[in-house]
Biopython code that builds the backbone (N, CA, C, O; Angstrom):
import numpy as np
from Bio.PDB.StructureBuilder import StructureBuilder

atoms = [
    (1, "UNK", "N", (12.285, 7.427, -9.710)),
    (1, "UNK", "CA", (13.241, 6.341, -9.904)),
    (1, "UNK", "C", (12.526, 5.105, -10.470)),
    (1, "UNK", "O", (11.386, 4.836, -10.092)),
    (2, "UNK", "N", (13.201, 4.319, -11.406)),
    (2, "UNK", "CA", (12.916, 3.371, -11.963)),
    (2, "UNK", "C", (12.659, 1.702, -11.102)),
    (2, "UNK", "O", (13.667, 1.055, -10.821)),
    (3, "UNK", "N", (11.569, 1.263, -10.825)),
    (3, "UNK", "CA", (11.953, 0.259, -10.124)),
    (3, "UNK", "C", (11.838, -1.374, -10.896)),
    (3, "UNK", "O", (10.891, -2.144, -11.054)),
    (4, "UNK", "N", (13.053, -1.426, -11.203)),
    (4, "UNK", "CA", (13.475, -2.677, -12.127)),
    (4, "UNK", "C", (13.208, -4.089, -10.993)),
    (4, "UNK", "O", (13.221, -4.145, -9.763)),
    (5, "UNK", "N", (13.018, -4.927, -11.847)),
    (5, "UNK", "CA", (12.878, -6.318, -10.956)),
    (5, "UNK", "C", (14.092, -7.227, -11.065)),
    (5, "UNK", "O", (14.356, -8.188, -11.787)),
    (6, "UNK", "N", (14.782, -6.543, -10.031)),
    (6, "UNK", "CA", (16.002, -7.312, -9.765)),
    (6, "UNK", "C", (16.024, -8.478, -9.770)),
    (6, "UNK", "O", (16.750, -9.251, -10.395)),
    (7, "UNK", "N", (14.920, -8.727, -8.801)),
    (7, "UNK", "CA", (14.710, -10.519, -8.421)),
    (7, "UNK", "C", (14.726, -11.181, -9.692)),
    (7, "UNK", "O", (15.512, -12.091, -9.955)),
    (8, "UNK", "N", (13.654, -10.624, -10.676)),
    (8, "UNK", "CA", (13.993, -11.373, -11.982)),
    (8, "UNK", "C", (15.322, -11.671, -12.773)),
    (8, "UNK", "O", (15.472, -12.680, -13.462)),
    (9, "UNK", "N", (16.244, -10.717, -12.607)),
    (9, "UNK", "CA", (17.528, -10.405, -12.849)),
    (9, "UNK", "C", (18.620, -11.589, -12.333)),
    (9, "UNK", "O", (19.502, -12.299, -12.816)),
    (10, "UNK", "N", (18.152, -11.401, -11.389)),
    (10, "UNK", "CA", (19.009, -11.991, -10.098)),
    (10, "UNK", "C", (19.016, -13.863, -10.307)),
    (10, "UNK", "O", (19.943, -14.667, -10.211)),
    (11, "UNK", "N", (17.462, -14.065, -10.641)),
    (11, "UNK", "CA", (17.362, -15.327, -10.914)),
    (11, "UNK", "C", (18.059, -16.041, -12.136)),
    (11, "UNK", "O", (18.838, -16.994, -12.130)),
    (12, "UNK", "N", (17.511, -15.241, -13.276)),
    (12, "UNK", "CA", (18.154, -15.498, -14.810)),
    (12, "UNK", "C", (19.839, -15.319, -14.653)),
    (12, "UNK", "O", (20.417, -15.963, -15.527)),
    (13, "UNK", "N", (20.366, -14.901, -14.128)),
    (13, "UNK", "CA", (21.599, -14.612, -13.798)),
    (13, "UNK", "C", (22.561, -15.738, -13.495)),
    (13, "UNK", "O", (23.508, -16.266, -14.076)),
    (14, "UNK", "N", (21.700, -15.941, -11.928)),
    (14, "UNK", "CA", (22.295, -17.070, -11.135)),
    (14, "UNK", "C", (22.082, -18.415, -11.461)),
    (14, "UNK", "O", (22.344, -19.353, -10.708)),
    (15, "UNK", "N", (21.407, -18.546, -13.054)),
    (15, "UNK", "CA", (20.535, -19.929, -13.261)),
    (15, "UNK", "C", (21.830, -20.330, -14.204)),
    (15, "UNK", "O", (21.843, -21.521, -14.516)),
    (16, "UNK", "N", (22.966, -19.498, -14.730)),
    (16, "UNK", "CA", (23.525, -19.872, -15.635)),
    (16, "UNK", "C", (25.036, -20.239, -14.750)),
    (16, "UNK", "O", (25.433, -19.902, -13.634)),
    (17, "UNK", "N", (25.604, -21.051, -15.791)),
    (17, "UNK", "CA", (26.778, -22.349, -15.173)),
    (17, "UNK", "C", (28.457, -21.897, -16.392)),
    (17, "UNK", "O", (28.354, -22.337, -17.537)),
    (18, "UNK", "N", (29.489, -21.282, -16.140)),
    (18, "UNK", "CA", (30.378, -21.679, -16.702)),
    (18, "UNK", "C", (30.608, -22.536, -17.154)),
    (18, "UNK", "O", (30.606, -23.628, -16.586)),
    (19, "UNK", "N", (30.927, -22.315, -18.502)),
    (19, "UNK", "CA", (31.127, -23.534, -19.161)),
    (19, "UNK", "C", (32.521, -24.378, -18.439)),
    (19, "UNK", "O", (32.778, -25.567, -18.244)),
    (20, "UNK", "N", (33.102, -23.327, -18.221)),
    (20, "UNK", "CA", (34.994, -23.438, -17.779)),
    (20, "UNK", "C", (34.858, -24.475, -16.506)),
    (20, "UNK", "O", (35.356, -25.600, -16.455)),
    (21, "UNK", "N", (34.132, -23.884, -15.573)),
    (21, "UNK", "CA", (34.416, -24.506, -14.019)),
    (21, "UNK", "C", (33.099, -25.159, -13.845)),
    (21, "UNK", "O", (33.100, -25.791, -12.788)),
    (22, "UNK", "N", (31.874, -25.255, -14.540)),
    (22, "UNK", "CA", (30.425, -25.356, -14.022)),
    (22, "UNK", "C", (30.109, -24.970, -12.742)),
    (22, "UNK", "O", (29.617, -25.680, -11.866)),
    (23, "UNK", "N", (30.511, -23.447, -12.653)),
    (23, "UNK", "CA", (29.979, -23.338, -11.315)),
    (23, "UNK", "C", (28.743, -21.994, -11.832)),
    (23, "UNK", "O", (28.501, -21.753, -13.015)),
    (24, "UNK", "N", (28.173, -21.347, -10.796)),
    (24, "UNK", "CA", (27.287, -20.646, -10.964)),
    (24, "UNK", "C", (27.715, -18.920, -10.485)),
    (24, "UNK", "O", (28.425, -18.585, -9.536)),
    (25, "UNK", "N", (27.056, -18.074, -11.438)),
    (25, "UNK", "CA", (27.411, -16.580, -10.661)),
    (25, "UNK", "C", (26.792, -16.447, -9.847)),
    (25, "UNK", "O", (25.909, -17.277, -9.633)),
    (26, "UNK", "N", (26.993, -15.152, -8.872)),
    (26, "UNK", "CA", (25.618, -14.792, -8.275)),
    (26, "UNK", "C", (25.808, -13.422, -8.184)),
    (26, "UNK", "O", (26.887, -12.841, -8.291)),
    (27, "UNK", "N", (24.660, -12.900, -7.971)),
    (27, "UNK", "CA", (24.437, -11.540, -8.116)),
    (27, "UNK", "C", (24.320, -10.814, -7.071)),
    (27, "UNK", "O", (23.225, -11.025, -6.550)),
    (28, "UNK", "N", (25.021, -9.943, -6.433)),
    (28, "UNK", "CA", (25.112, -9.282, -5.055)),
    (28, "UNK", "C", (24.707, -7.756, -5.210)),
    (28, "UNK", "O", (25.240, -7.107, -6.110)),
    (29, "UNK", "N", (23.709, -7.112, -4.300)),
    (29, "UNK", "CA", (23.078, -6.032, -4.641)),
    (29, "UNK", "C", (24.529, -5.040, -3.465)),
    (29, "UNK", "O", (25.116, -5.394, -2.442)),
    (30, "UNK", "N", (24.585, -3.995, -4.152)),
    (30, "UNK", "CA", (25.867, -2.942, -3.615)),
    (30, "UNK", "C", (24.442, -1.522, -3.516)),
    (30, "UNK", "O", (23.229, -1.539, -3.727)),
    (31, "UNK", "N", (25.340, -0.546, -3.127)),
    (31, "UNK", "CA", (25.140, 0.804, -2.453)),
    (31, "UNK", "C", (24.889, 1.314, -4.048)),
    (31, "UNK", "O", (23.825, 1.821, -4.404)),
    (32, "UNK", "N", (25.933, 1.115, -4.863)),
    (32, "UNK", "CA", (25.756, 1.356, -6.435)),
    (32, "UNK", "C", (24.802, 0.871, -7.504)),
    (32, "UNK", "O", (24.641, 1.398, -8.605)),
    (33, "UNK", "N", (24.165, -0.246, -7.016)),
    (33, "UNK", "CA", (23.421, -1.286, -7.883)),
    (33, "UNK", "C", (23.670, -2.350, -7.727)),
    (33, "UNK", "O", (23.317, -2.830, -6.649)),
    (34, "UNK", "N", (24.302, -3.129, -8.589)),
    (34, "UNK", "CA", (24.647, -4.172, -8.225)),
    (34, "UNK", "C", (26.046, -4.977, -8.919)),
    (34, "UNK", "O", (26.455, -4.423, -9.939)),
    (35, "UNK", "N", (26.858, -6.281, -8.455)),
    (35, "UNK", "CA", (27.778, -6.886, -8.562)),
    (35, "UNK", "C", (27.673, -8.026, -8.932)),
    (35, "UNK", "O", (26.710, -8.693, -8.553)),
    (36, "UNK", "N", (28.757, -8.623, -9.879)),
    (36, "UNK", "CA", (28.944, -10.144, -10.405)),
    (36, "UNK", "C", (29.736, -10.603, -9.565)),
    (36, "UNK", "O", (30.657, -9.880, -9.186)),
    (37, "UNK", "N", (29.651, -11.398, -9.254)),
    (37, "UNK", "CA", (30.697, -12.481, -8.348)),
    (37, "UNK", "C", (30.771, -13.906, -9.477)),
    (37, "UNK", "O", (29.849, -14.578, -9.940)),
    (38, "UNK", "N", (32.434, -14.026, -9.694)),
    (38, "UNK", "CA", (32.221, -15.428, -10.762)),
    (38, "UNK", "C", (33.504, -15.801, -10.636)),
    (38, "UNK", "O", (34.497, -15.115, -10.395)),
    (39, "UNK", "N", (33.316, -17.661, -10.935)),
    (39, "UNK", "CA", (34.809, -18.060, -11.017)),
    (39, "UNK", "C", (35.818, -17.448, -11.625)),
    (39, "UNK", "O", (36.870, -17.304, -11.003)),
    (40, "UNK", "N", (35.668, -16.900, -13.160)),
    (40, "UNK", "CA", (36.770, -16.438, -13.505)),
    (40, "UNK", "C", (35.869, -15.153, -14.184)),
    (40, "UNK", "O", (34.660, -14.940, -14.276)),
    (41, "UNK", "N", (37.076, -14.419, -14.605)),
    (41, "UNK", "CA", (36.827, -12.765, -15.290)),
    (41, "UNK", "C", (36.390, -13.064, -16.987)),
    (41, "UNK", "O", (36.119, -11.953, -17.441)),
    (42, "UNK", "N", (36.233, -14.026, -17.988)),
    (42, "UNK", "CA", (35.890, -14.030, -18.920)),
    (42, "UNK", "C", (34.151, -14.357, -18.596)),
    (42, "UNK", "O", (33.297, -13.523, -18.894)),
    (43, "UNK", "N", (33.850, -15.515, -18.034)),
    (43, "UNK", "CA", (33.028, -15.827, -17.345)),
    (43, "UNK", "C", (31.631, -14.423, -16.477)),
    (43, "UNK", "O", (30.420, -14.405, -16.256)),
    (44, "UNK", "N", (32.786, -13.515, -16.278)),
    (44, "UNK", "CA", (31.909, -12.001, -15.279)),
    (44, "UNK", "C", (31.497, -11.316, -15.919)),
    (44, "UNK", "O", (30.419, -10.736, -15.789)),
    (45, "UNK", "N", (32.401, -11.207, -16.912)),
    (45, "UNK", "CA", (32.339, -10.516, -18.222)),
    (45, "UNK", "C", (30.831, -10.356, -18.838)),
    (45, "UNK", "O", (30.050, -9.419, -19.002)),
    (46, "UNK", "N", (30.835, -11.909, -19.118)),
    (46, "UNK", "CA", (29.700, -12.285, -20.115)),
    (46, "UNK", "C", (28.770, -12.241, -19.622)),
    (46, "UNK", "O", (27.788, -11.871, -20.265)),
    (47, "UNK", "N", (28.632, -12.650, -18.047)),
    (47, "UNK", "CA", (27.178, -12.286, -17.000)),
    (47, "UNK", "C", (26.736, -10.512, -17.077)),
    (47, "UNK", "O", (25.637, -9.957, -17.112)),
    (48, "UNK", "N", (27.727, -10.136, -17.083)),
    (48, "UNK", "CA", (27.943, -8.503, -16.619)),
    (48, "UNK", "C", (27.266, -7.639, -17.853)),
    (48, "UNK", "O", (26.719, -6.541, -17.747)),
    (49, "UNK", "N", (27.480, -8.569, -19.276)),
    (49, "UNK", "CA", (26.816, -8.013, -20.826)),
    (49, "UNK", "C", (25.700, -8.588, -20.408)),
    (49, "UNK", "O", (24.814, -7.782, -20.122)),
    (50, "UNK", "N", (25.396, -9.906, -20.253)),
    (50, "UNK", "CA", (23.533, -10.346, -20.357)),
    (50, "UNK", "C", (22.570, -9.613, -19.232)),
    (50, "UNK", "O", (21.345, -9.624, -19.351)),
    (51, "UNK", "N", (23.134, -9.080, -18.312)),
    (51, "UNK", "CA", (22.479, -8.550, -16.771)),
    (51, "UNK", "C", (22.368, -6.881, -17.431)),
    (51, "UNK", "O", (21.434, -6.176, -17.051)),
    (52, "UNK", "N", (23.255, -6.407, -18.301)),
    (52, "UNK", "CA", (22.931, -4.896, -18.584)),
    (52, "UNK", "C", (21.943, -4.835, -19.771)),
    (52, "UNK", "O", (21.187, -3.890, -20.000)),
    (53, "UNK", "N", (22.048, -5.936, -20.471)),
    (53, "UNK", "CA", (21.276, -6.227, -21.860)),
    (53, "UNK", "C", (19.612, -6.460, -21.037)),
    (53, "UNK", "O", (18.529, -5.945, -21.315)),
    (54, "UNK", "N", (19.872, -7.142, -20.291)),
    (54, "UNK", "CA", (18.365, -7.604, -19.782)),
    (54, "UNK", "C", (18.233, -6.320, -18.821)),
    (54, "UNK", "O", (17.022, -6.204, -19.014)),
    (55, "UNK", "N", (18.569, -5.093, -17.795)),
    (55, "UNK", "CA", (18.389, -4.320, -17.091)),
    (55, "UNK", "C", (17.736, -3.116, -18.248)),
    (55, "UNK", "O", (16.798, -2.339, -18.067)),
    (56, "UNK", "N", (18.633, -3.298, -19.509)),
    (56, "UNK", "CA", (17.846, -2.173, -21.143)),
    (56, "UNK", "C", (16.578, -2.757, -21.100)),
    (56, "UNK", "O", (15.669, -2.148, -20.537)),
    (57, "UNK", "N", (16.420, -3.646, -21.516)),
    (57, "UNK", "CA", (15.076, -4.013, -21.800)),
    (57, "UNK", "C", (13.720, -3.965, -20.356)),
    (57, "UNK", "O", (12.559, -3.614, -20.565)),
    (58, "UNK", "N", (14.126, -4.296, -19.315)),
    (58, "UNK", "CA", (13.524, -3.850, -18.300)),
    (58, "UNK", "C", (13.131, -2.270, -18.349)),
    (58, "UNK", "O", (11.952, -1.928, -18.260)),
    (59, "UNK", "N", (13.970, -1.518, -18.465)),
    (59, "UNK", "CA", (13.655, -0.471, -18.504)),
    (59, "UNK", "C", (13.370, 0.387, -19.402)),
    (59, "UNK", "O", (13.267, 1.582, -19.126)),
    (60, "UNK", "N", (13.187, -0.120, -20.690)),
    (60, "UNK", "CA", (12.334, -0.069, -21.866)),
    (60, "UNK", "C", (10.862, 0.020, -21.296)),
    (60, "UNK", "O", (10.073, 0.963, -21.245)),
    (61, "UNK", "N", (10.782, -1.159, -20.927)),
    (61, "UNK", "CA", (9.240, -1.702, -20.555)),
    (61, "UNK", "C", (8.944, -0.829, -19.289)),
    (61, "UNK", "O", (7.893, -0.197, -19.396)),
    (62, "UNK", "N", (9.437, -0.695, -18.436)),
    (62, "UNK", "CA", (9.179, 0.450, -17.747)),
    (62, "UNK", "C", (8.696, 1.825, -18.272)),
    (62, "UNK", "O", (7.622, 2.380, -18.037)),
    (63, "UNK", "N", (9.517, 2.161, -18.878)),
    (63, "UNK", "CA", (9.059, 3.578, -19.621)),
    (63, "UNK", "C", (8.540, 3.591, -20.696)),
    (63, "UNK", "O", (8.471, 4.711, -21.204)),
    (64, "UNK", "N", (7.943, 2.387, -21.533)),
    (64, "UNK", "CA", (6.597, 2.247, -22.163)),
    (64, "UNK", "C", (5.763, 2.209, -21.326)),
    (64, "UNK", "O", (4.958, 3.089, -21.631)),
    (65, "UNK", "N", (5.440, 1.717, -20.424)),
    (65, "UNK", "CA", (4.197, 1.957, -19.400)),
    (65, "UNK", "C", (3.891, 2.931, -18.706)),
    (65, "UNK", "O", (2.708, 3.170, -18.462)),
    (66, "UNK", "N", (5.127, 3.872, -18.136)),
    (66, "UNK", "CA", (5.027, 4.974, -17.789)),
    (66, "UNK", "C", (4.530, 5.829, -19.084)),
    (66, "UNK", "O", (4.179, 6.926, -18.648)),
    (67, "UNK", "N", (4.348, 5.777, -20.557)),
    (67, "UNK", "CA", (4.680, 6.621, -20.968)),
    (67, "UNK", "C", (2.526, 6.544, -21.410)),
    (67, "UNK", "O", (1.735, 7.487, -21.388)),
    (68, "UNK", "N", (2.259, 5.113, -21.736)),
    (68, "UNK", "CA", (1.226, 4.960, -22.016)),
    (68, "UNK", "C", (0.247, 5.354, -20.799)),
    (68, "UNK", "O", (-0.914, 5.673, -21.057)),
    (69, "UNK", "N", (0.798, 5.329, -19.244)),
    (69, "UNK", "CA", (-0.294, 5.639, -18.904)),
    (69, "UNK", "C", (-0.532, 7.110, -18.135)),
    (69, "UNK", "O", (-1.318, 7.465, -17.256)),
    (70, "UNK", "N", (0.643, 7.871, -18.974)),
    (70, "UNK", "CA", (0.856, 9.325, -18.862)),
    (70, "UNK", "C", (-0.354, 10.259, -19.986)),
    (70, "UNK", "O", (-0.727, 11.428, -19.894)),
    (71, "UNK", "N", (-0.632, 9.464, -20.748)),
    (71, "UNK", "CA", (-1.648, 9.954, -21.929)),
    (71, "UNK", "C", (-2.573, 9.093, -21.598)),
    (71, "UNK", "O", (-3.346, 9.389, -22.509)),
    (72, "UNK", "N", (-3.260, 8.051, -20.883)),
    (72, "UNK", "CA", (-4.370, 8.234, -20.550)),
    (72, "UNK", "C", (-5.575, 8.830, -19.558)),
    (72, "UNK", "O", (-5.624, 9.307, -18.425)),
    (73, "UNK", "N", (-6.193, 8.635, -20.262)),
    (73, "UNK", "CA", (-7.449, 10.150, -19.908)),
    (73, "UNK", "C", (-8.505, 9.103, -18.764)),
    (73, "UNK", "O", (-9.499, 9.588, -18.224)),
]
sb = StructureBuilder()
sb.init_structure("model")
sb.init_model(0)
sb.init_chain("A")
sb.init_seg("    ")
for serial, (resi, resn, name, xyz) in enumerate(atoms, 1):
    if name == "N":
        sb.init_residue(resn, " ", resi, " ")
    sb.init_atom(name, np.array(xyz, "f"), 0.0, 1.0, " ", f" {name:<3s}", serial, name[0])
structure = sb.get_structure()
């Protein structure tokens, strides 16, 4: 299993402010992974694209490292 750094996730996440209400998301870890909590649904939306966009790239980098240090000798 992949172990992604949520915390990093979690922070970049919760650092950002609706424009609509200025309030803040936050990120709640579930049985499934994890959940947006946000003032409104356009707002969850857009957390919900930057948190899967940034979870790809985490796990990019994960499995470049796994992969580089599978071939060394």
């Amino acid at each position: 299993m992949l172990d992604l750094n949520y915390d990093g996730i979690k922070k970049e996440i919760e650092s950002e402010v609706c424009e609509t209400h200025n309030l803040h998301p936050e990120l709640i870890k579930t049985d499934e992974g994890f959940g947006i909590k946000a003032c409104c649904e356009p707002f969850r939306e857009k957390m919900v694209e930057k948190s899967g966009k940034m979870i790809e790239e985490e796990t990019q980098k994960i499995l470049e490292k796994m992969l580089k240090n599978m071939f060394k000798e």
